[in-house]
C-alpha positions as CSV (number, residue, x, y, z in Angstrom):
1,X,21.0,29.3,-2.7
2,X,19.7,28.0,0.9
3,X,15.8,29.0,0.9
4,X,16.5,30.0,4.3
5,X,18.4,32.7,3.3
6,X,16.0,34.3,0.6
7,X,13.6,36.2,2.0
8,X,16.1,38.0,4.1
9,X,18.5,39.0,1.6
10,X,17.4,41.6,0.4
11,X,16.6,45.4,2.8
12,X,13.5,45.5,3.4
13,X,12.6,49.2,4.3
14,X,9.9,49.5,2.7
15,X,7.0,47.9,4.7
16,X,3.5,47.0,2.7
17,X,0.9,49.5,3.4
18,X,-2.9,49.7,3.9
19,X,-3.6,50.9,0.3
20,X,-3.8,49.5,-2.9
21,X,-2.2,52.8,-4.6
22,X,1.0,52.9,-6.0
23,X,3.0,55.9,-7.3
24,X,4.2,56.2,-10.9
25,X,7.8,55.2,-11.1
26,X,10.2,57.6,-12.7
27,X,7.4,59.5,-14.9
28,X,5.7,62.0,-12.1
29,X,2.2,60.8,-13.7
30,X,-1.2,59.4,-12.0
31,X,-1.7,55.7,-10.6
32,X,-5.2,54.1,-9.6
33,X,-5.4,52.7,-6.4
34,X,-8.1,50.6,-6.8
35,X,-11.7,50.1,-7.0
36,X,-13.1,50.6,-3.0
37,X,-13.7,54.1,-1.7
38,X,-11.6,52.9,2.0
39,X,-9.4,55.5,2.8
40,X,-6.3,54.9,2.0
41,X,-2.2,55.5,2.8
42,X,-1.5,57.3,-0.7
43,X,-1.9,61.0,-0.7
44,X,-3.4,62.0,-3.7
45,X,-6.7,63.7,-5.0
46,X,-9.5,61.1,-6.0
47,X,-11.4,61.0,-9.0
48,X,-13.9,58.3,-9.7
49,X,-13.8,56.9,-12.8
50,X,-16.7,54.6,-14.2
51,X,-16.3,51.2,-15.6
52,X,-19.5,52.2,-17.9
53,X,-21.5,49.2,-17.1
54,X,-24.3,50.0,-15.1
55,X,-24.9,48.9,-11.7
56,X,-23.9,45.9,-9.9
57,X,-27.0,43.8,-8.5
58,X,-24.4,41.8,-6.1
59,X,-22.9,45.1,-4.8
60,X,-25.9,47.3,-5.1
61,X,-23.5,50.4,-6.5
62,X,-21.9,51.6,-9.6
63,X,-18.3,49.6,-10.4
64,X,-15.7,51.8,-10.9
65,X,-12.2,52.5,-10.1
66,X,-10.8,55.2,-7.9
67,X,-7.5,57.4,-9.7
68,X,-5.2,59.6,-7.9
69,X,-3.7,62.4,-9.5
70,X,-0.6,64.5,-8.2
71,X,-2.1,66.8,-5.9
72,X,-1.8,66.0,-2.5
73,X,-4.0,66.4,0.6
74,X,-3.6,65.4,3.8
75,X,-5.0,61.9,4.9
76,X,-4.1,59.8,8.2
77,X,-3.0,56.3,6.9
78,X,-5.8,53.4,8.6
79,X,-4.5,51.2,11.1
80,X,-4.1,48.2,11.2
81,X,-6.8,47.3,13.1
82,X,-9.3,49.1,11.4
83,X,-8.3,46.5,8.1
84,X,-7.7,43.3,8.3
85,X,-5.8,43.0,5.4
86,X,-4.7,39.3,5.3
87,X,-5.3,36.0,8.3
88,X,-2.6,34.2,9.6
89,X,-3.3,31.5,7.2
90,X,-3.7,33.3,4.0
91,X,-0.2,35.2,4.7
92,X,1.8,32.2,5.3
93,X,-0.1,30.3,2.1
94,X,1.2,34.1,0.1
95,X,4.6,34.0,1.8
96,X,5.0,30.1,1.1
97,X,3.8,31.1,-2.9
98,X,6.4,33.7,-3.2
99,X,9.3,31.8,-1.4
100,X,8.4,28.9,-4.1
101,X,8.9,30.8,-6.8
102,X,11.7,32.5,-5.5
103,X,13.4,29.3,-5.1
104,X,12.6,27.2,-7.9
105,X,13.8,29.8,-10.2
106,X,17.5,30.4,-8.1
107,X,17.9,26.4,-8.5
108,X,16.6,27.0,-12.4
109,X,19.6,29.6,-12.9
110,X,22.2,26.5,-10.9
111,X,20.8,23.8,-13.4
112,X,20.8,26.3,-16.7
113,X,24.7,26.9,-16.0
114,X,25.2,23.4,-15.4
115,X,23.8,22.4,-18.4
116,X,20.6,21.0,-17.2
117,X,18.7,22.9,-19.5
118,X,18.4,24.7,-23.0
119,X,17.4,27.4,-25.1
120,X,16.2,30.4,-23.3
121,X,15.1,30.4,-19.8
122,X,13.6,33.8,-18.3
123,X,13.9,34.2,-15.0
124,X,11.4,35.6,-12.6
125,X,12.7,37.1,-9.7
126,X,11.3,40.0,-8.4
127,X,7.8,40.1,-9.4
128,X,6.7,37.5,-7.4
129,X,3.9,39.5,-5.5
130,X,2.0,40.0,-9.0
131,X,1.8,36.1,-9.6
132,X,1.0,35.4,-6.1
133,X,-1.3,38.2,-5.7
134,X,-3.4,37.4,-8.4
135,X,-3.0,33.8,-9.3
136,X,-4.1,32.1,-5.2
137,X,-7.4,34.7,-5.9
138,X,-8.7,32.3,-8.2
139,X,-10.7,29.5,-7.8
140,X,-9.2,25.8,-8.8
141,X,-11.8,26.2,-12.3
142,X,-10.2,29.7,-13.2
143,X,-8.1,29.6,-16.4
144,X,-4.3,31.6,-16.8
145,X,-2.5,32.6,-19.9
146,X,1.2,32.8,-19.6
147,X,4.2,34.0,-21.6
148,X,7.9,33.2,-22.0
149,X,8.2,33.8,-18.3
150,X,5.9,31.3,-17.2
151,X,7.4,28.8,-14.5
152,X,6.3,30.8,-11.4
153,X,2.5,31.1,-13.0
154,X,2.4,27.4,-13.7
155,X,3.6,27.0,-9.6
156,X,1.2,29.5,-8.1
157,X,-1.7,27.5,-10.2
158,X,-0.6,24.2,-8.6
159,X,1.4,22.7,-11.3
160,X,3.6,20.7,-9.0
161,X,7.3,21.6,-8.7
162,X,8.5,18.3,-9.9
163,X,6.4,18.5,-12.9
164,X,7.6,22.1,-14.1
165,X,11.5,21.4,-13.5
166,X,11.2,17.9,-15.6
167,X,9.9,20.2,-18.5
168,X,13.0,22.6,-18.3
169,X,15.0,19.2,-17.9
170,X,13.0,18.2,-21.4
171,X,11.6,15.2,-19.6
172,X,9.3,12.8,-20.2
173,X,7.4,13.4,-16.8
174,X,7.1,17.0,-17.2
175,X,3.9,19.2,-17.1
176,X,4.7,18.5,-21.4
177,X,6.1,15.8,-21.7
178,X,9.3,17.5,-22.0
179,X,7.6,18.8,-25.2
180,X,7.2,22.3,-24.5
181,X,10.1,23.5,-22.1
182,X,10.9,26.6,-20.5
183,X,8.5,28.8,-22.5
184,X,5.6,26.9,-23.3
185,X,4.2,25.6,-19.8
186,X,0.9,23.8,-20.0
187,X,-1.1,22.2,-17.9
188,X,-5.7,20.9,-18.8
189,X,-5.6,19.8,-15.2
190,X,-4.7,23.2,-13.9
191,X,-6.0,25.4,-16.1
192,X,-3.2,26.4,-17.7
193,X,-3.2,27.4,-21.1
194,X,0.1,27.7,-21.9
195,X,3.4,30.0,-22.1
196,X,3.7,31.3,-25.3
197,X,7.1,32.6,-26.7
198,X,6.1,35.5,-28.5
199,X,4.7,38.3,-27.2
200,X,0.8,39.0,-27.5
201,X,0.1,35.3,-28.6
202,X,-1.4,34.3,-25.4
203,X,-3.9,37.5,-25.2
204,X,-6.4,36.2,-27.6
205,X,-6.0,32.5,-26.4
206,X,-6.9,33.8,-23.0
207,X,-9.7,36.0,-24.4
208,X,-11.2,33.0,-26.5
209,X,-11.0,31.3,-23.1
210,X,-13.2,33.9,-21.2
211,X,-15.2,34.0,-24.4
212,X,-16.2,30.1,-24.0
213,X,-17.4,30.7,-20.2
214,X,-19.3,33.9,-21.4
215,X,-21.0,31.1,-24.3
216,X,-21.5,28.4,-22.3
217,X,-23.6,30.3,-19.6
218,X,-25.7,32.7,-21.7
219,X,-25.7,29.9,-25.1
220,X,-25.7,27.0,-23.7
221,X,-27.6,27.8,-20.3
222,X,-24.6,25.7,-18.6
223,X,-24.8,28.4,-14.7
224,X,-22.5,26.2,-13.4
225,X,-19.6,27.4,-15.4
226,X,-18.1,30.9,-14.4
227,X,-14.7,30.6,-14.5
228,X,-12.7,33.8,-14.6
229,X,-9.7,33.5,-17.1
230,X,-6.2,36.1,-16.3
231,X,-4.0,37.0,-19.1
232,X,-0.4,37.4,-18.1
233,X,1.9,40.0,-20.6
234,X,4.2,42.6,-20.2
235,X,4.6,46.1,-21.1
236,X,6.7,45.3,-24.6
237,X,3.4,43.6,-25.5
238,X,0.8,46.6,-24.7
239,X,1.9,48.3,-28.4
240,X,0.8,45.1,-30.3
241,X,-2.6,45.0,-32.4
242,X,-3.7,41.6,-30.7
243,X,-3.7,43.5,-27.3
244,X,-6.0,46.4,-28.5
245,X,-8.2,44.0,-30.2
246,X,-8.7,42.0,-27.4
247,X,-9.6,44.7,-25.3
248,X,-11.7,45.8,-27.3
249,X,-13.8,42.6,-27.8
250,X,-13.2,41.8,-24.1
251,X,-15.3,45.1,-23.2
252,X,-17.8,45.0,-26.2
253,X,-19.2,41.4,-25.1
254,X,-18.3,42.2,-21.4
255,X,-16.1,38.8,-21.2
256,X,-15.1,37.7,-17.7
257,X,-10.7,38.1,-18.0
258,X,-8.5,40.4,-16.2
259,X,-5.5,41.9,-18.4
260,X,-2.6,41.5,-16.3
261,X,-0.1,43.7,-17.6
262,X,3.6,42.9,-15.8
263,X,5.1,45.9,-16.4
264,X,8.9,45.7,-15.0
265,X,10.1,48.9,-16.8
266,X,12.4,46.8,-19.8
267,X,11.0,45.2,-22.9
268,X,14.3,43.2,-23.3
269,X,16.5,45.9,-23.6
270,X,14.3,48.9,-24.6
271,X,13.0,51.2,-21.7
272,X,9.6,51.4,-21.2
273,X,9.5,54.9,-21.4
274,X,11.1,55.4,-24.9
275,X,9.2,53.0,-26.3
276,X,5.6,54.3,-25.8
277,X,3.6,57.6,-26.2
278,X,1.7,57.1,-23.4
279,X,3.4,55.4,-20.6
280,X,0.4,54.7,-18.1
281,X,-0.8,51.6,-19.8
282,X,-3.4,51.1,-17.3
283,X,-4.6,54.1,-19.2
284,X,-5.3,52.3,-22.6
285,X,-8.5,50.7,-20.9
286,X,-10.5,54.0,-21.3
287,X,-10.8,53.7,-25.1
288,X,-12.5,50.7,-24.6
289,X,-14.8,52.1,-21.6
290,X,-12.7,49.2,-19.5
291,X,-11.5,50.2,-15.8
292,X,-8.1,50.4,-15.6
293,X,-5.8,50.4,-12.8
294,X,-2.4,51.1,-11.7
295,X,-0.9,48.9,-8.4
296,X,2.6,48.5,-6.7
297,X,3.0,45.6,-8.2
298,X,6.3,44.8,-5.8
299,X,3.7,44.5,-3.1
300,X,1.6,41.5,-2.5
301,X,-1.3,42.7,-0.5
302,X,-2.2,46.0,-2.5
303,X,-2.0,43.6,-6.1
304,X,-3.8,41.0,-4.0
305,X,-6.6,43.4,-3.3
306,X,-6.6,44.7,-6.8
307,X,-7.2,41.3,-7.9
308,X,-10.0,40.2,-5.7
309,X,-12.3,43.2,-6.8
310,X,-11.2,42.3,-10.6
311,X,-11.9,38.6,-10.5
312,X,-15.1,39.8,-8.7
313,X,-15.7,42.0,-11.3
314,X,-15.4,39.3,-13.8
315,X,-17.3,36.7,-12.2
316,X,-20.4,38.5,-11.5
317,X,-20.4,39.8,-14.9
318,X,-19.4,43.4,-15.3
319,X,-16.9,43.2,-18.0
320,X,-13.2,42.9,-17.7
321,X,-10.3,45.2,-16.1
322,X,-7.1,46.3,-17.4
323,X,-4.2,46.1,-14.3
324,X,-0.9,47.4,-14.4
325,X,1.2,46.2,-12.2
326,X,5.0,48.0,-11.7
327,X,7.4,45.5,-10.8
328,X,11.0,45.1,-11.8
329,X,13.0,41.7,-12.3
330,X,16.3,41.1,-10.4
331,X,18.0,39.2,-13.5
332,X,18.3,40.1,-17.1
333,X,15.7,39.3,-19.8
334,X,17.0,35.8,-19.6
335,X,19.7,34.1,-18.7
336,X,21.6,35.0,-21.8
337,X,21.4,38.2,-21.3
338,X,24.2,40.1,-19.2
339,X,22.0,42.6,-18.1
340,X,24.3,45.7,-19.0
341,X,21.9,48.4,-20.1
342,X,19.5,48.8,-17.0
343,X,21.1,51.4,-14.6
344,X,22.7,49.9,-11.1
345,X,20.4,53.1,-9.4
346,X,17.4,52.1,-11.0
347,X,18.2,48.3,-9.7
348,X,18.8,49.0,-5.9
349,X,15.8,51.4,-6.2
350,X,13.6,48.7,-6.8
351,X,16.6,46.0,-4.7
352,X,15.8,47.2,-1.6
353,X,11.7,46.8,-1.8
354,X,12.2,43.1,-2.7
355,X,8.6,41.7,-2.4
356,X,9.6,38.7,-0.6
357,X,11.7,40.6,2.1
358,X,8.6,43.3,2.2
359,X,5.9,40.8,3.1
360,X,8.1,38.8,5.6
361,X,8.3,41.7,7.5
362,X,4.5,43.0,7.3
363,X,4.1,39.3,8.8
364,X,5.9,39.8,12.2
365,X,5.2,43.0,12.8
366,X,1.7,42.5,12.8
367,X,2.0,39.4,14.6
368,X,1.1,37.4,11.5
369,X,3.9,34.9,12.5
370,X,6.9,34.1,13.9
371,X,10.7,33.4,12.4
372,X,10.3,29.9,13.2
373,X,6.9,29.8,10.9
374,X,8.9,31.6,8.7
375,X,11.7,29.5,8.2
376,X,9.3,26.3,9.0
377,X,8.2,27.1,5.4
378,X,11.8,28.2,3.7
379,X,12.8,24.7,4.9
380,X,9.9,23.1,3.3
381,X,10.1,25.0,0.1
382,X,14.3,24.6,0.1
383,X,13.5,20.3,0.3
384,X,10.7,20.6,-2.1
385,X,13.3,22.0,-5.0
386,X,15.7,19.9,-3.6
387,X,13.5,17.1,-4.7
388,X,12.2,18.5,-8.0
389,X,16.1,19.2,-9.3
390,X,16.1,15.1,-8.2
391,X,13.4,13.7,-9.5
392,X,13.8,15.5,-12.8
393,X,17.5,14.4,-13.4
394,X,16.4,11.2,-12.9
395,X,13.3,11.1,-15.1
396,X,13.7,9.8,-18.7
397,X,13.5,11.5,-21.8
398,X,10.7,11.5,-23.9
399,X,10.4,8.4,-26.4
400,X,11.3,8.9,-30.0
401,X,8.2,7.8,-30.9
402,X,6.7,10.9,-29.4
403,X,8.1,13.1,-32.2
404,X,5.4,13.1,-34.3
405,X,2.6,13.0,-32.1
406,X,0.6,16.2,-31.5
407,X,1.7,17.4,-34.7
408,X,-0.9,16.7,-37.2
409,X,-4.7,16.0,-36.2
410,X,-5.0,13.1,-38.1
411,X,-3.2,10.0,-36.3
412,X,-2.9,8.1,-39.9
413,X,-2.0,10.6,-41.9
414,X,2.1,11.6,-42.3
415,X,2.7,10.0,-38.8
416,X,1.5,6.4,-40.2
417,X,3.4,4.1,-42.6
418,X,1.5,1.9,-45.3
419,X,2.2,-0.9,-42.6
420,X,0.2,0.9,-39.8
421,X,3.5,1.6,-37.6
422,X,4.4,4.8,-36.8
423,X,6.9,6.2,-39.3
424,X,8.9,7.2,-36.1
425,X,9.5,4.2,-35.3
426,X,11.5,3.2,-38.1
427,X,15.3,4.1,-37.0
428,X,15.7,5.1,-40.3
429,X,13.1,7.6,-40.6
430,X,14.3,9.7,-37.3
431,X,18.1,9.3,-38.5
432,X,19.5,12.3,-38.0
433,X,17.8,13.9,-35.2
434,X,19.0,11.2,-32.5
435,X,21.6,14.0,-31.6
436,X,19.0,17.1,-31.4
């Protein structure tokens, strides 16, 4: 599909608000709209909740996070003016994110049905905001975890689009050297630790990550370190014992990671709401004395805000947050799946407040920028997977030698004959596996 045509596909009539609140889906229960005592456009009662960890030397006042229950009371919106939520710059470098990600993973779906690639791919379309929002708040140092669904993270950390579609291709000039494929995304240069095919795996890799900053400032007396790490999952994951444990060890040595919990409403084909006794994950944070927080995750600007005060948070040393972000994906679990057991009314609900389409217009009517700015950037973005699909169908594939390496830590143990060649070298000794 032309990139042109993306971000206007979908009806946008939902404009992005002022606040960083977002109402419960289907469940009729309480969201947290965020940290800052601004007023804001949802109309509920506020509660402060306390992150338990003292006061904040850089802010001069208690952290906490602000939660909104049911009741409403009257409360006049801010304008525009009074916020200024986004520049001119930032929202085209959010808009050009999302439209990225957006494309890539359209082509990904052309290239999967031609062949082009293997195994399971999961798609993310849909929840671009939360990548976006989050990931282009970090600083170049910053670390992300990943999971299955990890093509658009490795894009909004920089990984260049070439680099990510020669991995899907199983390509020697991928991010892996065609290694790892669609799941298993890495990247030292960009801080990317890695998708991770099961769920839960990358939640203590991440927190063993925020763990080594936390070490090698207070250890090692190394201040120049203070990287922030994020730890991307979804709600299927938020019932698995490496999540509570994390959290828990996060908030008892006060690491610097933000939980980012996806939650788009299917664990594969179970619903999120028969599959949990308590729904509000953002919720699972107060056991631990962590702030949690609940945020339209289908809306850049209030995740974006969200993740600003989190990192923040993080960096200056007050302990990590829990964020749940609603979103919804536009495709099944994969593109295996034929997506028969999510409702069509719960997919236009969620249809018609496509992110992309949302944003696009929060940019020109606030005179953010123009439709030729606009497509200016779908053109660029349309050439640049254009290119990608191009250079990774004509990349090679990985050498057979390269079976054996990575694999055990020792170079001259099972991967070295008595002659001091590599056993995969030996025709013979791959025989079999040409054809895998």
């Amino acid at each position: 599909m032309a990139a042109s045509s993306l971000a206007s596909r979908a009806v946008a009539s939902l404009s992005p608000s002022i606040s960083t609140g977002a109402s419960r889906d289907d469940a009729g229960s309480s969201s947290v709209v965020g940290f800052h005592k601004r007023s804001s456009a949802f109309t509920g009662r506020r509660v402060r909740i306390s992150s338990g960890h003292g006061s904040s030397a850089a802010h001069g006042r208690r952290s906490c996070v602000v939660a909104a229950t049911a009741a409403p009371v009257k409360e006049s919106p801010p304008k525009i003016a009074d916020i200024e939520l986004v520049t001119r710059e930032e929202g085209l470098e959010l808009y050009e994110d999302m439209i990225l990600g957006r494309c890539f993973e359209d082509m990904c779906a052309q290239m999967y049905y031609r062949s082009k690639m293997f195994g399971f791919v999961h798609l993310y379309n849909g929840q671009e905001a939360v990548s976006t929002g989050f990931v282009k708040a970090l600083k170049k140092d910053d670390y992300i975890c990943s999971t299955y669904r990890d093509h658009v993270h490795a894009l909004s950390k920089g990984v260049p689009a070439r680099q990510v579609m020669s991995e899907l291709f199983g390509k020697a000039t991928g991010c892996c050297r065609g290694q790892g494929g669609s799941m298993h995304m890495f990247s030292k240069e960009h801080r990317l630790l890695g998708g991770f095919a099961f769920i839960g795996e990358g939640i203590p890799v991440a927190t063993g990550a925020a763990f080594n900053t936390k070490y090698s400032r207070e250890v090692l007396k190394d201040l120049s370190v203070d990287a922030v790490t994020l730890a991307f999952f979804g709600d299927g994951t938020c019932n698995n014992g490496q999540f509570f444990e994390c959290l828990n060890m996060a908030a008892l040595w006060k690491l610097p990671i933000v939980y980012v919990v996806e939650n788009n409403l299917w664990a594969i084909g179970m619903d999120h709401f028969r599959a949990t006794s308590v729904p509000e994950i953002w919720k699972k944070g107060e056991a631990f004395g962590m702030p949690g927080v609940h945020v339209d995750g289908m809306d850049v600007l209030k995740v974006r805000e969200v993740a600003k005060e989190a990192i923040a948070r993080a960096r200056r040393g007050d302990g990590p947050t829990l964020v749940e972000c609603e979103t919804y994906r536009y495709r099944g679990h994969s593109l295996a799946d034929p997506d028969e057991l999510r409702k069509p009314e719960q997919k236009n609900k969620y249809a018609v407040r496509d992110p992309i389409a949302a944003f696009k217009k929060y940019l020109l009517e606030n005179g953010l920028a123009s439709e030729a700015d606009l497509k200016a950037i779908e053109k660029k973005i349309d050439e640049i997977v254009e290119d990608a699909v191009e250079f990774a169908d004509a990349s090679p594939l990985p050498p057979r030698s390269q079976l054996l390496e990575n694999v055990f830590a020792d170079p001259r143990g099972f991967g070295i004959g008595p002659d001091g060649k590599y056993r995969c070298e030996d025709p013979a000794f791959t025989a079999g596996t040409a054809e895998v």
